[in-house]
C-alpha positions in Angstrom: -11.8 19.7 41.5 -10.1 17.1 39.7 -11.5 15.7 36.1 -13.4 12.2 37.4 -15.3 15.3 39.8 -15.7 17.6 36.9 -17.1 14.6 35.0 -19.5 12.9 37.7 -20.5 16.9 38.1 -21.3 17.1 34.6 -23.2 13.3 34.5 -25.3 14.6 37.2 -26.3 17.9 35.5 -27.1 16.2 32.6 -28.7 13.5 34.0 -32.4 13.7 33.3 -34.9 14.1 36.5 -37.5 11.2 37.0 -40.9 11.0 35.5 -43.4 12.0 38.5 -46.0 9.2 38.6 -49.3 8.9 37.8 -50.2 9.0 41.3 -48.7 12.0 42.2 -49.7 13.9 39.0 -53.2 13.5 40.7 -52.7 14.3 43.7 -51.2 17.4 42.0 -54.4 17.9 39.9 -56.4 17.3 42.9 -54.3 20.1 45.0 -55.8 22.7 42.6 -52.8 22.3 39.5 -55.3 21.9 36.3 -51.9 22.0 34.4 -51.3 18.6 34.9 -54.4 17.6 33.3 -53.2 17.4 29.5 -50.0 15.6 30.9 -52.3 12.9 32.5 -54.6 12.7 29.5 -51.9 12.4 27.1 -50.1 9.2 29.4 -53.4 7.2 30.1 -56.1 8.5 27.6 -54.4 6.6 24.5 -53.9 3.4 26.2 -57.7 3.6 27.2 -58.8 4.1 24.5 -57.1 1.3 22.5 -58.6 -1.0 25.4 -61.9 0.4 24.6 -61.2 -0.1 20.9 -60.3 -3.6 21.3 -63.3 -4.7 23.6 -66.3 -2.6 21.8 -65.3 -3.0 18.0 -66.5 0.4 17.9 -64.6 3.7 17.6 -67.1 6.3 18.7 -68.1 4.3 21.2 -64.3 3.9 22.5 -64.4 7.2 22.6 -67.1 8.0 24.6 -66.2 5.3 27.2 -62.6 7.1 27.3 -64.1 10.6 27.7 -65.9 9.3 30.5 -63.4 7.7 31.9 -61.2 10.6 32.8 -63.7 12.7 33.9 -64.6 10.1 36.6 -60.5 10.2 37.2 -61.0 13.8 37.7 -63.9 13.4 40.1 -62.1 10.9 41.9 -58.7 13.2 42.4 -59.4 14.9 45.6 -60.6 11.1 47.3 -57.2 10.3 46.0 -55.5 7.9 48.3 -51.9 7.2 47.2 -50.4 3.8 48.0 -54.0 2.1 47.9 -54.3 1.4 43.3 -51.9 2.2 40.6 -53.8 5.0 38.5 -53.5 3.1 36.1 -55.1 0.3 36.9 -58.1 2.2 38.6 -58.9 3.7 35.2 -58.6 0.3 33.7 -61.2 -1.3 35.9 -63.6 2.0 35.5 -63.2 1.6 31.4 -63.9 -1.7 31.7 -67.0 -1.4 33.8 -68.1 1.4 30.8 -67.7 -0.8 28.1 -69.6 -3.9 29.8 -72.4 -1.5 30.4 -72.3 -0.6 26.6 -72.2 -3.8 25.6 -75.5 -4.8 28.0 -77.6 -1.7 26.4 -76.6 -2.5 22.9 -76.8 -6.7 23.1 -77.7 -7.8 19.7 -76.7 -4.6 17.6 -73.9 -4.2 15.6 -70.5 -3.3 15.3 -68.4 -1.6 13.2 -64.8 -3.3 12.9 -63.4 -1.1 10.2 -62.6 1.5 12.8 -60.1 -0.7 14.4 -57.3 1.7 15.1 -53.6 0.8 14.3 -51.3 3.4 13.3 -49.0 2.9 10.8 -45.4 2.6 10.4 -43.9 5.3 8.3 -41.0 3.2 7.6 -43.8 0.5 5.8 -44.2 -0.1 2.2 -47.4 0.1 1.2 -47.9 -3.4 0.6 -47.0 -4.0 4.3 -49.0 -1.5 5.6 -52.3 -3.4 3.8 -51.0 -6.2 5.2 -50.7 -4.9 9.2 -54.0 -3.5 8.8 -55.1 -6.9 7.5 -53.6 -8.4 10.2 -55.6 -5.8 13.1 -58.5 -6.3 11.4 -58.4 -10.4 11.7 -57.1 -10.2 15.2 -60.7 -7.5 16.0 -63.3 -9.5 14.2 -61.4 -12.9 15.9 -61.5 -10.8 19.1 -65.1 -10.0 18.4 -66.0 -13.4 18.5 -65.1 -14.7 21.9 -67.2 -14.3 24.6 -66.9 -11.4 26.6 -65.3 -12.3 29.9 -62.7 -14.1 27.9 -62.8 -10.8 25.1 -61.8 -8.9 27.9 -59.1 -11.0 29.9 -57.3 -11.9 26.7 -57.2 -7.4 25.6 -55.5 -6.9 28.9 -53.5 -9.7 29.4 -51.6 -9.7 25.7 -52.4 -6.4 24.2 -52.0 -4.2 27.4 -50.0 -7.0 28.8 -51.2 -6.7 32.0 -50.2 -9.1 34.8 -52.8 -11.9 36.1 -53.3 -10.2 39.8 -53.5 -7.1 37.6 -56.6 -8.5 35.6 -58.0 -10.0 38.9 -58.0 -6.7 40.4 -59.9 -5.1 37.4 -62.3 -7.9 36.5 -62.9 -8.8 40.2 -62.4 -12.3 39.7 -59.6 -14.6 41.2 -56.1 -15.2 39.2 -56.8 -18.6 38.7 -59.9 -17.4 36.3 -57.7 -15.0 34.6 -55.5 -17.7 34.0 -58.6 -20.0 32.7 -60.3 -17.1 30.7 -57.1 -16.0 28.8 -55.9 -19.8 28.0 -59.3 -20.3 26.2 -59.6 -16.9 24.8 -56.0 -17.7 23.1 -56.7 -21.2 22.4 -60.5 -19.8 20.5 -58.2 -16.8 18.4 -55.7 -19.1 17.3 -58.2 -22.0 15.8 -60.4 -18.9 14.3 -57.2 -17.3 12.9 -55.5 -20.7 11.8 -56.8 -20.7 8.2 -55.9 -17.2 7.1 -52.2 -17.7 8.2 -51.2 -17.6 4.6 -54.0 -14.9 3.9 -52.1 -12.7 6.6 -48.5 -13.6 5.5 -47.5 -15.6 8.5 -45.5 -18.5 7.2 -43.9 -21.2 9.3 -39.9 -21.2 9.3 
């Protein structure tokens, strides 16, 4: 074997596998593999739970709705059909669901935005880390006060930066109300944001 076969021999070794899919990670689970369980939770539990976060305000309640969540996923695995929903976006529209029917039981009550979560960046200074946190907590109590369709539409659209059909497909709505609920959602955060730009440290250029 020459050295370009040596060396496309030695790329190929070293060349990682793919990640298996959600999907199949499922099936998997639902084929009587518990093991892939933890890898599951630790791929979609954080990112529902930040969802959660960002639509309830609340962190205990975030983590209910998450809990819950999964083990609905779990119920859900032998039923499985791949092909048919991203897993991802199944669990999106079921977390969703949960946190509207928090939100009905609870109308009125209150909510506690100091348990917004946003980790912080080791390489911060301290000053800058006050200020990000700043920063999440204006962007959660703005968030808090749009209504909820457009609360919801705007969380997955730029913060989970879903696509349009995506948010359809969850919210069970057409894309052209996507489109209408996350224009006004934006338009309502920036005008309740726009006097604590230089509050927040954002300064025009």
């Amino acid at each position: 074997m020459g050295l370009r076969g040596t060396a496309s021999a030695a790329a190929a070794v070293m060349e990682p596998e793919p990640e298996v899919s959600d999907e199949a990670l499922l099936v998997l689970f639902a084929n009587g593999d518990p093991t892939v369980a933890a890898e599951l939770t630790q791929r979609l539990g954080p990112r529902v739970l930040g969802m959660a976060m960002r639509v309830l305000g609340n962190r205990a309640e975030a983590e209910d709705v998450t809990q819950e969540a999964m083990i609905r996923l779990w119920k859900v695995a032998p039923d499985w059909r791949q092909g048919e929903a991203r897993v991802s976006t199944w669990l999106y529209r079921v977390t969703m669901n949960l946190c509207i029917d928090i939100k009905r039981r609870a109308r009125g009550g209150t909510l506690d935005l100091d348990a917004v979560p946003e980790p912080p960046d080791p390489a911060a200074s301290a000053a800058e880390t006050l200020q990000n946190q700043a920063r999440a907590d204006a962007l959660q109590d703005a968030l808090m006060t749009l209504p909820e369709r457009q609360r919801q539409a705007v969380v997955l659209r730029h913060i989970e930066e879903l696509t349009n059909p995506e948010i359809a497909g969850i919210m069970e709505i057409g894309v052209e109300a996507v489109e209408s609920l996350t224009a006004r959602g934006k338009r309502a955060l920036a005008k309740a944001l726009a006097g604590r730009r230089d509050e927040l440290g954002y300064h025009d250029d």
